[in-house]
N, C-alpha and C positions, 0 to 999 in steps of 0.2 A: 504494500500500500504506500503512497505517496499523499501526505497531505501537509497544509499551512493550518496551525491554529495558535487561537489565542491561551491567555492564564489560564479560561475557564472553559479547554477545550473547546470553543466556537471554532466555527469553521467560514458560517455564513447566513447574511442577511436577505430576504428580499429577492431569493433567486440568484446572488453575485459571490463570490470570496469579498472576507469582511476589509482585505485591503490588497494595494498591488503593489510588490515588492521588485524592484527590475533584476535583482540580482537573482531572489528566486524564483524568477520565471524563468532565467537560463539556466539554473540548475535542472531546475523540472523538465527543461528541451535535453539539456544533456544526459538528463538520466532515462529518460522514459525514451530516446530517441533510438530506432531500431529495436524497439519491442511491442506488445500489446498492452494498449488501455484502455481499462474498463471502466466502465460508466452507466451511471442512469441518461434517463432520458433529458431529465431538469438540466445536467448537467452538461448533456450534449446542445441544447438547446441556448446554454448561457455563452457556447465559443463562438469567439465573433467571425471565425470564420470557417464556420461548420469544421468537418472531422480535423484531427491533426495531422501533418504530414510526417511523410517517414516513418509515420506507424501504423500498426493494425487496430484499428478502432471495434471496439465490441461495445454497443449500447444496447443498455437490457431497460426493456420495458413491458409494461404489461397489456399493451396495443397490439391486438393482432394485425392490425392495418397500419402500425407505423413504419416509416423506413424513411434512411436518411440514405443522401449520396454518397459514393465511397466508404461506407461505413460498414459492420456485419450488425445484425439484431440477435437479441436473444431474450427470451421470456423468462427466465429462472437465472438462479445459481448452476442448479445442476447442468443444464444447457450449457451456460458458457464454460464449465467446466470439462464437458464433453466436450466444446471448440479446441479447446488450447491443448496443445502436446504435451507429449508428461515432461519435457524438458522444458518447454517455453517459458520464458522469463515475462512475469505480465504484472502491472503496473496498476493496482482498482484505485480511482480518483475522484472519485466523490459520487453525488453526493451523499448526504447522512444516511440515509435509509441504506444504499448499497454498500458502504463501509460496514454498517451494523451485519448485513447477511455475510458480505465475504470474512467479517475478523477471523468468524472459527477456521478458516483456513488458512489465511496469510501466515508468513512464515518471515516475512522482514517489513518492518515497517521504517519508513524517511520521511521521517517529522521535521519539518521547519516549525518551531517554536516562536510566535511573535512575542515581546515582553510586553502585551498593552493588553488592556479588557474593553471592548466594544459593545457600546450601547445596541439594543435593537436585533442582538445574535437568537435566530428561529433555528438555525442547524448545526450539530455537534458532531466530534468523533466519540467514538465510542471510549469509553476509559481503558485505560493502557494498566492492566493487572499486574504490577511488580514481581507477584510468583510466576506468571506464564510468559514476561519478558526480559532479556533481561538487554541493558545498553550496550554498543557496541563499539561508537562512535559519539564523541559530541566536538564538535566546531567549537572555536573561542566567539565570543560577541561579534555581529557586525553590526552596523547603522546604515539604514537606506539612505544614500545622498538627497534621493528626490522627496522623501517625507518624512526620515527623521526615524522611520522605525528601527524599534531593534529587534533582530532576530541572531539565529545561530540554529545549526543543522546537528539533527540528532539521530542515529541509528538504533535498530532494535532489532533481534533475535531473539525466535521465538524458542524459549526450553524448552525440550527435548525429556 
């Protein structure tokens, strides 16, 4: 899983991520880039320029009549689990609801941690259970040049 959240696990407001960070938007192109990512529909519906390039896009919804361009569909968990290889490296990106069904299975999670609490937050990640993860990775502080935030990049491995 790949996500941005705040203190209090937010994720996002109003259909959008609750802020934009330009440095980890290039993380999120460089890590997720040449793999597959998964998504809801909300989520696919929020990129401003429909699917992503360079990757395999999987949007799972519950529309039997939805479909987007370039993109694959899928109705379940179980579905897009039967898409992806048993090797394939894949990438679930929001939003809330589709984080809650994949956790029982991800196996790494890249948490960008923003250090701020945002008024008006309707969608969360799920909590991160200290016996079923443990950190792998954390980044020193940085500051967005363009709004001041701070953030810092956190890995996660799931015990075994």
């Amino acid at each position: 899983m790949i996500v941005a959240v705040d203190r209090n696990n937010g994720i996002g407001r109003g259909g959008d991520q609750l802020v934009y960070i330009s440095e980890d938007l290039k993380h999120f192109k460089a890590t997720t880039t040449g793999h597959t990512v998964i998504m809801g529909r909300k989520t696919s519906n929020a990129l401003p320029k429909g699917v992503l390039p360079k990757r395999r896009n999987i949007i799972v919804t519950r529309s039997a009549e939805w479909h987007i361009e370039g993109g694959e569909v899928a109705h379940s968990v179980e579905e897009v689990m039967d898409m992806l290889g048993d090797d394939e490296e894949a990438y679930v990106m929001g939003g809330g609801e589709i984080y809650k069904q994949f956790m029982p299975m991800a196996e790494k999670l890249v948490v960008t941690e923003i250090d701020a609490e945002y008024e008006g937050v309707d969608t969360y990640f799920p909590e991160i259970n200290g016996e079923e993860w443990k950190r792998e990775m954390v980044s020193e502080w940085m500051d967005d040049e363009k709004n001041g935030v701070r953030f810092r990049y956190v890995e996660y491995k799931r015990n075994l």
